[in-house]
N, C-alpha and C positions, 0 to 999 in steps of 0.2 A: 135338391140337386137336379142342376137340368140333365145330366146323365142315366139320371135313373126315371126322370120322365120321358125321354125320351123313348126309351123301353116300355116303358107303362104304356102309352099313347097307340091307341089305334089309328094304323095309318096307309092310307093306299097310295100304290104305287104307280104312275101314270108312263114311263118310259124305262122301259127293259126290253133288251133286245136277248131272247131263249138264249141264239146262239152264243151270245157273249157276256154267258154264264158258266162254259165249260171253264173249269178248273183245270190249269198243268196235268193234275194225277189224273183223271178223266182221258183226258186228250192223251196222252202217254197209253193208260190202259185199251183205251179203245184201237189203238192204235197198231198195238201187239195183237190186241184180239181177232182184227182184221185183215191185218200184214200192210199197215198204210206205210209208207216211207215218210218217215219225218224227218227235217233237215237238223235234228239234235240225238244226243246219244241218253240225254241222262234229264234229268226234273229237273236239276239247278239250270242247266244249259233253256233249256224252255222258259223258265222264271227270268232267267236273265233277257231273253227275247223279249219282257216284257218293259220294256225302255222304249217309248215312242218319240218322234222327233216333229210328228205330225198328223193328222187323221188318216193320210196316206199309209202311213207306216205300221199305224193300227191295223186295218181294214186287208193289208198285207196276211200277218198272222191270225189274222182273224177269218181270215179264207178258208187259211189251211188249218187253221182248229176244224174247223167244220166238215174238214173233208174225210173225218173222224168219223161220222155219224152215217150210219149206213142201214141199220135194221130197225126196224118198228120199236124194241128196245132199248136202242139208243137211244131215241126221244124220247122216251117214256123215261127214263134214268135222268135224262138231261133235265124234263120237267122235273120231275117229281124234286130232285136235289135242289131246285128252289123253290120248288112252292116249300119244302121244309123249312128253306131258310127264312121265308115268309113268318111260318108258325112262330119260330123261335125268338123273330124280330116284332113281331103284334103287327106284319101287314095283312090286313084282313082283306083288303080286294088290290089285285092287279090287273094292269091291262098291257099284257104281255105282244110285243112284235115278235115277227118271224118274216124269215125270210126265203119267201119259195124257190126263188129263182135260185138259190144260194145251193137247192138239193136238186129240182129238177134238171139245171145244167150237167149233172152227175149222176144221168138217170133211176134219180130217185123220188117217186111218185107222190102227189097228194095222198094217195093212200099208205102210203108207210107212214111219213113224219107225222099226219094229222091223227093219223090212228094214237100214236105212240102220244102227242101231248094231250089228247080229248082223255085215255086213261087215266093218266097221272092227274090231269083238271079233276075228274069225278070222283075220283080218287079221295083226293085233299077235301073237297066239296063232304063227301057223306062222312069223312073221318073228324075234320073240325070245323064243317062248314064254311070254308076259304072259298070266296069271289073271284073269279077269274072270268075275262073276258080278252077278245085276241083278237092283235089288228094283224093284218096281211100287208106287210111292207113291200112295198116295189123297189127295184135297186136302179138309182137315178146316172150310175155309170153305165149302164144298157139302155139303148134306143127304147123307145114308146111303144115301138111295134113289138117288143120282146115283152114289155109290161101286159101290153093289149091280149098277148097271148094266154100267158100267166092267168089273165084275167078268166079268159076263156076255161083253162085249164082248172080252176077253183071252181068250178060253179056250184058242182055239188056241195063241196065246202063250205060256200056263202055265209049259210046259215049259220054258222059256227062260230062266226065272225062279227064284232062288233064298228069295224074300224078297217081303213084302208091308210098305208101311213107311205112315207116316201125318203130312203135313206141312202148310204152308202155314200161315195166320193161329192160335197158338197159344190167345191170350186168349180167352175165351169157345167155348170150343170144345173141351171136354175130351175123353178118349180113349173113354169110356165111350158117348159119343154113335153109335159104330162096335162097336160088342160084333157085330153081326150079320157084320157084311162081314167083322170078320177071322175069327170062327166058321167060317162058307164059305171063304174061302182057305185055312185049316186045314185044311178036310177037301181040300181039293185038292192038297193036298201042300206047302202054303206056308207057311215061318217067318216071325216077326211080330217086327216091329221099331217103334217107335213116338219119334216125336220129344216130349218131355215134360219141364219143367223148365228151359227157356229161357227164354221171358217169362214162361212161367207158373208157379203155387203147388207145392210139393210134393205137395198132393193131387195132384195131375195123373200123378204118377208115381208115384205108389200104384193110379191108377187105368188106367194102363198096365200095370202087372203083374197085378195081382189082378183085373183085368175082361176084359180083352185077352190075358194071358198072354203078354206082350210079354218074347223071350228078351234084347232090346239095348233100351236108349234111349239115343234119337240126343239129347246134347247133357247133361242131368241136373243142371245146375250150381248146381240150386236145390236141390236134396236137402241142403246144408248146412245148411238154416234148417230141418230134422227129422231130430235126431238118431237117433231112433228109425230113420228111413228109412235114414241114414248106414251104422248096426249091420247092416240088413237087405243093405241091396248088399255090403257085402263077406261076410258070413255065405255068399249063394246065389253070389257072385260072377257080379251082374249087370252084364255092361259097361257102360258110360258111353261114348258115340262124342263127345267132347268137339271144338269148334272153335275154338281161341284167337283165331286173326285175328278172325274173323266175331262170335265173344262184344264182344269192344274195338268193333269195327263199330258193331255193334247196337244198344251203346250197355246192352250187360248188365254188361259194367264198364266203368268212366270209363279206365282205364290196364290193360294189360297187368300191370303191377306188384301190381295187385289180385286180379288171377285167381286163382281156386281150384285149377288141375286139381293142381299138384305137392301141395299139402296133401293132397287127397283121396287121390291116390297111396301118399302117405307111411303114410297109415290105413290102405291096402291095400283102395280102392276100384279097380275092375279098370275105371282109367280110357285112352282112346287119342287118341291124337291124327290127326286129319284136318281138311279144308281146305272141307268145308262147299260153298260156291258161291264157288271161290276168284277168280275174275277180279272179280269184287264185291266181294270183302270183303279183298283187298290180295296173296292168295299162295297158291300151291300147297302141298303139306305141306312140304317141307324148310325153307320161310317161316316155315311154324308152327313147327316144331324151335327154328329160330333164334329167334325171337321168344323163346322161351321160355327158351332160353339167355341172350339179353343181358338179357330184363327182371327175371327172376324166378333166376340164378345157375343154371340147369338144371346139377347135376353130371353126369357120366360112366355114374353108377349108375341116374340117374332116367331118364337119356336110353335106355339097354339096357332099363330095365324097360317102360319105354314102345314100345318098340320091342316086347318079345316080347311085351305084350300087344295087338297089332295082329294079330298073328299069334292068341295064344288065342280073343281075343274074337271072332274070324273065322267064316265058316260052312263053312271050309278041312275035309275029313275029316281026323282025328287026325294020319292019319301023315304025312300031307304039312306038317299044321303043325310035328308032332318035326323034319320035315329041315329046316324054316326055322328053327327055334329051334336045331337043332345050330350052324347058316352060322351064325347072330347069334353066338352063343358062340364061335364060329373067328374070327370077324373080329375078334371085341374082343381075342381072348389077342394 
C-alpha cells in the first residue's frame, strides 16, 4: 500500500516556512499569554479564517499569526512542534525558511528568534538525530534597501544559515528587484533559493536564475506555460520545491486533480514535494504524499522518485545524500 510507504520512507523536506507552522491553538494560546489583540473570539472563528481567495489573502493572516511570537520561547515552541512532526512523519532533514523581517519590524531581535529555533534544532539533532538546516528569507513586498539591511543585521547569524531564500507577495515584485542583496549573501557564503512561478509569469523564473543565480525555486508550477523554460529545468536540473496542498489553497489550481507536479516529473523536471506553510494550507508532507496519491493516481515509481529527489535537490553534502538514497532503495526492495 502506497499509504503505508509513504510513512515508511525517509524523506526531507526542501520548503517550510517556521512561521506558517503555527497552529489555531498556538496562535490563540500565545496570544492570551501576551495580551495580542486578535480579530476572532474563539478557535472555530480563526479556523474559519483559514479560507484563502488568493496568496494575498494568505500572507494577510499569516502576518498576524506571527505577531503572536514574541519571547525566545515562542520560537523555540514554534520549532520544536515541528520538528516533532518531522519525527512522526520519517522527515529526517529539513531546510526550514524564516523570516526576519517579519520579527525585527516588531522589535524583535536576531537574538530572540534565532536563539529560540537554534534550541529546538539541537534539540531534535541529539534526541533522534534530525537534519536541519535554515534559509533566511527576504520578504519581496519591502524594498531591497530593507533586505540589504536585514542582511547587515544577520551577520552574526550567517553562520547558522545554509540558504538565502526570497518570499512573501509574488505579483508585482519580481526577483530581479534583489539582484543586490542576494549578490552579498553570495559572497558571504550563502546559496540562493528564490520562490518564482506561483502566482507569477514564467518570466519570474527566468529572472530567478539568470539574474539571482538562484540554485532551487520554491514552487515553479508556472514554467509549464514556457516550454522553452520546461527544456531548460531539466537540461541544468533545476529543482522545483513544489507544494500541492498550499497550490489547491491558493487557489493556483481549482482541484488537486489539476496539478501539474506528476507531468512535470514524468518530463524529468527534478520536481519535490513539501508542505509549504502546512497548518494553513491543510497538511504536513505525508498530506501532500496522499493528496497526490488519491487525486492524481500517484504510482509506486513516482512516489520513490519523488522521494529521492528530496534528497538530490537538498543542500545535503553528496555523501550523506548517497546514504539516504541507498535506505530509499532498501526500503522499497
Amino acid at each position: 500500500m502506497i499509504e503505508t510507504l509513504i510513512k515508511k520512507l525517509p524523506k526531507a523536506e526542501l520548503h517550510l516556512h517556521i512561521e506558517g507552522s503555527l497552529s489555531p491553538e498556538m496562535m490563540m494560546r500565545l496570544a492570551e499569554k501576551h495580551q495580542v489583540a486578535l480579530p476572532y473570539n474563539s478557535l472555530e472563528e480563526v479556523e474559519k479564517a483559514y479560507q484563502f481567495e488568493d496568496l494575498q489573502s494568505f500572507l494577510d493572516l499569516y502576518y498576524l499569526g506571527a505577531s503572536v511570537l514574541i519571547e525566545e520561547e515562542d520560537f523555540y515552541q514554534l520549532m520544536w512542534v515541528y520538528l516533532l512532526k518531522c519525527k512522526e512523519e520519517n522527515v529526517v532533514h529539513a531546510e526550514i525558511m524564516f523570516d526576519p523581517q517579519t520579527h525585527l519590524q516588531r522589535g524583535i531581535s536576531f537574538s530572540v528568534f534565532m536563539a529560540g529555533f537554534k534550541r529546538a534544532i539541537e534539540q531534535a539533532k541529539k534526541e533522534w538525530g534530525m537534519s536541519v538546516m535554515l534559509i533566511l528569507s527576504y520578504l519581496r513586498h519591502l524594498p531591497e534597501s530593507d533586505a540589504l539591511q536585514t542582511l547587515e543585521l544577520a551577520q552574526e547569524y550567517l553562520s547558522d544559515c545554509i540558504a538565502v531564500g526570497l518570499d512573501s507577495s509574488e505579483m508585482g515584485n519580481p526577483p530581479d528587484q534583489f539582484k543586490t542583496v542576494f549578490e552579498k549573501s553570495a559572497k558571504a557564503g550563502l546559496r540562493k533559493v528564490v520562490h518564482a512561478g506561483e502566482e507569477g509569469p514564467p518570466e519570474y523564473i527566468w529572472s530567478a536564475i539568470n539574474v539571482i543565480g538562484a540554485e532551487r525555486i520554491d514552487h515553479g508550477v508556472r514554467c509549464v506555460e514556457d516550454p522553452a523554460l520546461v527544456e531548460h529545468l531539466i537540461e541544468k536540473q533545476i529543482p522545483l520545491t513544489v507544494c500541492p496542498l498550499s497550490n489547491v489553497k491558493l487557489c493556483v489550481f481549482a482541484d488537486m486533480k489539476q496539478h501539474n507536479i506528476l507531468d512535470l516529473l514524468e518530463k524529468g523536471v527534478l520536481v519535490t514535494v513539501n508542505a509549504d506553510d502546512p497548518t494553513y494550507f491543510g497538511g504536513f508532507l505525508n498530506e501532500n504524499y496522499l493528496a497526490l496519491y488519491r487525486a492524481l493516481q500517484m504510482n509506486e515509481e513516482q512516489l520513490i522518485q519523488l522521494v529521492k529527489n528530496s534528497f538530490i535537490a537538498s543542500f545535503l553534502p553528496n555523501e550523506v545524500k548517497q546514504n539516504w538514497l541507498k535506505k530509499v532503495k532498501l526500503i522499497r526492495q
